[in-house]
N, C-alpha and C positions, 0 to 999 in steps of 0.2 A: 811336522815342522812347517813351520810359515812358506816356506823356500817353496815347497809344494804346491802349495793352493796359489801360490804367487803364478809359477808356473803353467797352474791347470789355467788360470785365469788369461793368461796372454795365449796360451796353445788355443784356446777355445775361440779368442777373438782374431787370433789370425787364418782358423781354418772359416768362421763364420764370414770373413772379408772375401776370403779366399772364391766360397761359393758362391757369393752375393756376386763378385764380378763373373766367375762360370754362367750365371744364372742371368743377369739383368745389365750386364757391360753396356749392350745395345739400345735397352732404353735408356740409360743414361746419357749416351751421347744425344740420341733424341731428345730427353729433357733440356739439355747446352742448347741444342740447336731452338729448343720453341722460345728459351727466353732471351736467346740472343735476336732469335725474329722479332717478338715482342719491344724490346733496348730499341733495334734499327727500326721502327714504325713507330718510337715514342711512346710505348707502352713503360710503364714501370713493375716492378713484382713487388708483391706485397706475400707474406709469411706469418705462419700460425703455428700453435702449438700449444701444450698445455707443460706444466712443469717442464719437466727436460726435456720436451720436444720446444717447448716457449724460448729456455735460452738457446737452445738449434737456429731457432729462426730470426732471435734476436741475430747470432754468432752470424748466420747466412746473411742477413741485408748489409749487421755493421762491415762485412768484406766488400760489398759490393757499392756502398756508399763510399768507405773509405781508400781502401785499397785491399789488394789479396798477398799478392809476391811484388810485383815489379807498381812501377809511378804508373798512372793512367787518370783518367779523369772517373769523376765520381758519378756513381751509377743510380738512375732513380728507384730505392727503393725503400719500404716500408715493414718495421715489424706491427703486427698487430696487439703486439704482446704488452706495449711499453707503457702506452697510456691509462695510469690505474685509472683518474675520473671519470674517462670513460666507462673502462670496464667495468666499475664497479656500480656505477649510475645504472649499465645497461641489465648488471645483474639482480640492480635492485630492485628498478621500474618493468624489465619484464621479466628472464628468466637468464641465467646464468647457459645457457644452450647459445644466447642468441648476443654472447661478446663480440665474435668475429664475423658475425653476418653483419648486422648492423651497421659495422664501419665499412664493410665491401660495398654495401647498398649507395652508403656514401661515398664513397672512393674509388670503388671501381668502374673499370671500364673496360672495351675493348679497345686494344688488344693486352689490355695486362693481364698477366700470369697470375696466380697464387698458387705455391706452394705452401702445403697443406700437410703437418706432422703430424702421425701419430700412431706411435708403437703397435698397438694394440690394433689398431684402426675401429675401436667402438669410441672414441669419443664425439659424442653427441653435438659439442659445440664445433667440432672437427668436420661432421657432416653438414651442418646447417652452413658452415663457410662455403661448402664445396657447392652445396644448393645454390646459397647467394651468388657464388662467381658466378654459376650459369644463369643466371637471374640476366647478370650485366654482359655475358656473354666473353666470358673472360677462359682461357685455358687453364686446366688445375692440373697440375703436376704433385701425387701422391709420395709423400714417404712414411712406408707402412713395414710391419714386422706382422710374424705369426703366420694369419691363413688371411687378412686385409681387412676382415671383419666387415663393419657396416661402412666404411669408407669404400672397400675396393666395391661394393654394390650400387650407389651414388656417379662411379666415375662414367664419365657418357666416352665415344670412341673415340673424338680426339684427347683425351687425355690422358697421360701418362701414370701407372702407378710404377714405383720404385719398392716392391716389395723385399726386406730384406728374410730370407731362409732362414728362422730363426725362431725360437719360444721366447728364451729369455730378455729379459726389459733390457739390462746393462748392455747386453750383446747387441741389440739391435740399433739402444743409442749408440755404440762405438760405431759401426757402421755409419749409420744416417751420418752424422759427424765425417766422417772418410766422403760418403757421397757427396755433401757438401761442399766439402774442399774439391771433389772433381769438378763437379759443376764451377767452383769457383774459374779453377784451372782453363774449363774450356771457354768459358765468357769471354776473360782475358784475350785467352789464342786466337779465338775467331775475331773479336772488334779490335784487336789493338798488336795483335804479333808478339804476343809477349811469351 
């Protein structure tokens, strides 16, 4: 019966939240605190991802541009994801790896963040972002599933991965999604008392 599998599916994503917070509570709140650093020094975040890590990161800036829970003013930030002419210019003229570098080379700076999605942590244009931020000298705060793949091998010591305990794709997006909204949660808390 459907009732089942429905079941398995919510038991599975509450024990995988479950661990993720036993597991990485502590760098999450460290992730809050680098880009609330970053906000107070006039840095902005800018966010990545491919498919469903791309609307993550669209979903992460449009909170923090617009609002999360409570009124607050609007936050500088950027998805990397939105701009097809871009991307598809930069996939055409060089190589589909170098969507998200490109624009950091452009855009970035210190002290901006980027967070940097992706499940798997092998995607390629995932890495080259993480490269480029360090290029501009920029913090990269990872959200990875699995074992981090070639992303957790790129990360230098100030920065954060957010690996979530987990194999499966679905699983890991619900998380990142939840860590998301904490991050939302603490930005709020810390600049604004909310």
């Amino acid at each position: 019966m459907s009732i089942s599998r429905i079941e398995a599916i919510f038991t599975q994503s509450i024990l995988v939240k479950q661990e993720t917070f036993n597991t990485i509570a502590e760098n999450i709140a460290l992730a809050g605190d680098k880009i609330v650093q970053s906000l107070l020094n006039e840095g902005k975040i800018m966010a990545c991802g491919n498919g469903g890590s791309a609307a993550d990161s669209q979903h992460f800036t449009s909170e923090l541009i617009n609002r999360f829970e409570a009124e607050r003013p609007a936050l500088p930030a950027i998805a990397l994801t939105t701009d097809s002419s871009t991307i598809t210019s930069i996939a055409n003229d060089y190589h589909y790896d170098e969507i998200f570098a490109r624009q950091i080379h452009a855009l970035g700076r210190e002290p901006d963040v980027l967070l940097a999605i992706s499940t798997s942590g092998q995607s390629n244009s995932i890495v080259k972002a993480i490269e480029a931020a360090h290029e501009r000298d920029m913090t990269v705060i990872a959200l990875t599933g699995k074992d981090g793949g070639l992303v957790a091998g790129v990360l230098l010591d100030g920065d954060i991965e957010l690996r979530v305990p987990a194999e499966q794709t679905a699983r890991i997006q619900e998380t990142h999604i939840t860590i998301v909204h904490a991050l939302c949660d603490l930005i709020d808390h810390q600049l604004f008392g909310a």
